[in-house]
N, C-alpha and C positions, 0 to 999 in steps of 0.2 A: 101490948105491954112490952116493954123494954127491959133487958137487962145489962147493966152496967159491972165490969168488975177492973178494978186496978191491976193493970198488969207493969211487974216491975222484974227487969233487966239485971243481968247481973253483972256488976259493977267491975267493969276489966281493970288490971292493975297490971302494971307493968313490970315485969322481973327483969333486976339486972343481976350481974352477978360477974362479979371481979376477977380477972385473969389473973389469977395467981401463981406463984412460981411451979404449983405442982398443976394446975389446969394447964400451963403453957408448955409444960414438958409432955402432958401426953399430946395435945396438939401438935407437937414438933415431930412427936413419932409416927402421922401422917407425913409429913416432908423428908422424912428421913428412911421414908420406906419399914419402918419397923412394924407398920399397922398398914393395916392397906384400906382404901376406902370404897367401898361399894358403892352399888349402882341406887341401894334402898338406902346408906347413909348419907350420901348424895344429897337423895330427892327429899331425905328428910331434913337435912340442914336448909338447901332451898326455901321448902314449906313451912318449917317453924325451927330456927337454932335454938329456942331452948327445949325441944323434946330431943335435937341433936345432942345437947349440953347431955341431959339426963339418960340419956339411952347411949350413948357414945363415950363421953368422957367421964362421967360421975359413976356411968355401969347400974342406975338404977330403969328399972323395967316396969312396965304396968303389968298385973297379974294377968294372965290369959283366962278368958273367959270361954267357955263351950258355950257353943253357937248351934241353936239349932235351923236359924235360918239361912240361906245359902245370898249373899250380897252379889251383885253382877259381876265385882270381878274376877268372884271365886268358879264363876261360869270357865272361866279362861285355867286356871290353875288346876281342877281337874281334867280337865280337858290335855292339859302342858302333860299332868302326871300320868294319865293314861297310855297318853304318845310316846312318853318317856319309857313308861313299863311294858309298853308290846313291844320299842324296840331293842332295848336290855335285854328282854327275853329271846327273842329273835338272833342280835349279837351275840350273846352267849352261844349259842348252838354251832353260830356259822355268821361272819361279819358277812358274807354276799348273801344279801336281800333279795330273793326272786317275789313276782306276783305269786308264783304257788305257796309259798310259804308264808307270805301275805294273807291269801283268801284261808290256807288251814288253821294261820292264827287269828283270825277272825273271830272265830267263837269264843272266846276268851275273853273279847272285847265287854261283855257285860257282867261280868266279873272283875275286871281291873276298871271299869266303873265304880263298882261298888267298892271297892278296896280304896280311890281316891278320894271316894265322900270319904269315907273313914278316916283317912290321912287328916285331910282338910277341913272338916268339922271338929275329929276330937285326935287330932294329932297319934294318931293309932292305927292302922291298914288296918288291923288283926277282929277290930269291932265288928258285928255284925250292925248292919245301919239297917232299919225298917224307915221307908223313904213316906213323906208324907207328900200332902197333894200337891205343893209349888214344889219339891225335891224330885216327885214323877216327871212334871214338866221339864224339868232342868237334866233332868237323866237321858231324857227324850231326845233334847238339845243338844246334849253333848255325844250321846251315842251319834247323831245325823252328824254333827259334824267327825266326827272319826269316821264312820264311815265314806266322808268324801273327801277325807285324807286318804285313805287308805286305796280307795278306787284309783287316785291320781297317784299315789306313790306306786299304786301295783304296773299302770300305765306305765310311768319310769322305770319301773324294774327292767332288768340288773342294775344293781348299786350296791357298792361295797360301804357298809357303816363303819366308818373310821373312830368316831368318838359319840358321848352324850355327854353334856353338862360337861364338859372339862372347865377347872376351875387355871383361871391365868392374874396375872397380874398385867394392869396398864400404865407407866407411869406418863402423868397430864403435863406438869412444870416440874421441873426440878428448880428447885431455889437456888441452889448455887449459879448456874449457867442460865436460868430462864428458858433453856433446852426443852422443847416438846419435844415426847417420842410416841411411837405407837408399838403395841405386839399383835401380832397377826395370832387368833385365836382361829380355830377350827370350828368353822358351822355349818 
């Protein structure tokens, strides 16, 4: 026996939406340096300008949903945050990073695990997260690779930690002059 079912498509329509004197004025305040535009505003006009449109210049948002499943990229984003909170912690005390002080902060590492799912799941460090069975593997995952971060950065040790995440501005073209410039950011 066979079974047949109609399956129908949902009908794409195309939005446009009129550059208006007040859409053209916050647009301008990208060129004018009064907004600045990021690396995720960027990649989202790239990928679709009207979620740019809505999320950039009209200021509307999609609700955030809690997620209890963890997507591949966010493999990477705990992992960022982890790296970011043991070496915060570390800088705080004393910006020169030795391996000793590497391997005593070491145990900590699975705790600032768990505080990252927190972050990055329900936007909360402070949550206690009970990790289910693909969240075990990914913990796994992430824990191994900090640990082979940590081994190669203790190898390097001594090193003085100058910054994390410092936030800078790039300007791409200037309108007036067509002027590229670049700023040397710290990493």
């Amino acid at each position: 026996q066979e079974l047949q079912l109609p399956v129908k498509t949902e009908i794409k329509r195309e939005e446009l939406i009129q550059k208006t004197d007040r859409i053209q004025r916050e647009l301008n305040k990208f060129l004018t340096g009064e907004r600045t535009l990021s690396a995720t505003a960027l990649t989202t006009y790239i990928s679709n300008p009207i979620d740019f449109f809505y999320k950039y210049i009209a200021g509307i948002e999609e609700p955030k949903e809690v997620e209890e499943t963890v997507e591949a990229y966010k493999i990477g984003l705990i992992l960022h945050d982890v790296m970011e909170q043991f070496y915060a912690q570390l800088k705080a005390a004393d910006p020169i990073i030795t391996g000793q002080r590497i391997a005593e902060k070491e145990a900590d590492v699975p705790k600032l695990i768990m505080q990252a799912f927190a972050k990055i799941l329900y936007e909360d460090r402070s949550i206690v997260v009970h990790l289910n069975g693909m969240q075990k593997v990914i913990y796994a995952i992430v824990l191994e690779y900090v640990r082979i971060i940590l081994k190669q950065d203790a190898a390097d040790a001594p090193f003085t930690l100058i910054g994390l995440e410092q936030k800078g501005v790039v300007d791409l073209i200037l309108r007036q002059t067509d002027l590229c410039r670049r700023s040397n950011f710290l990493e």
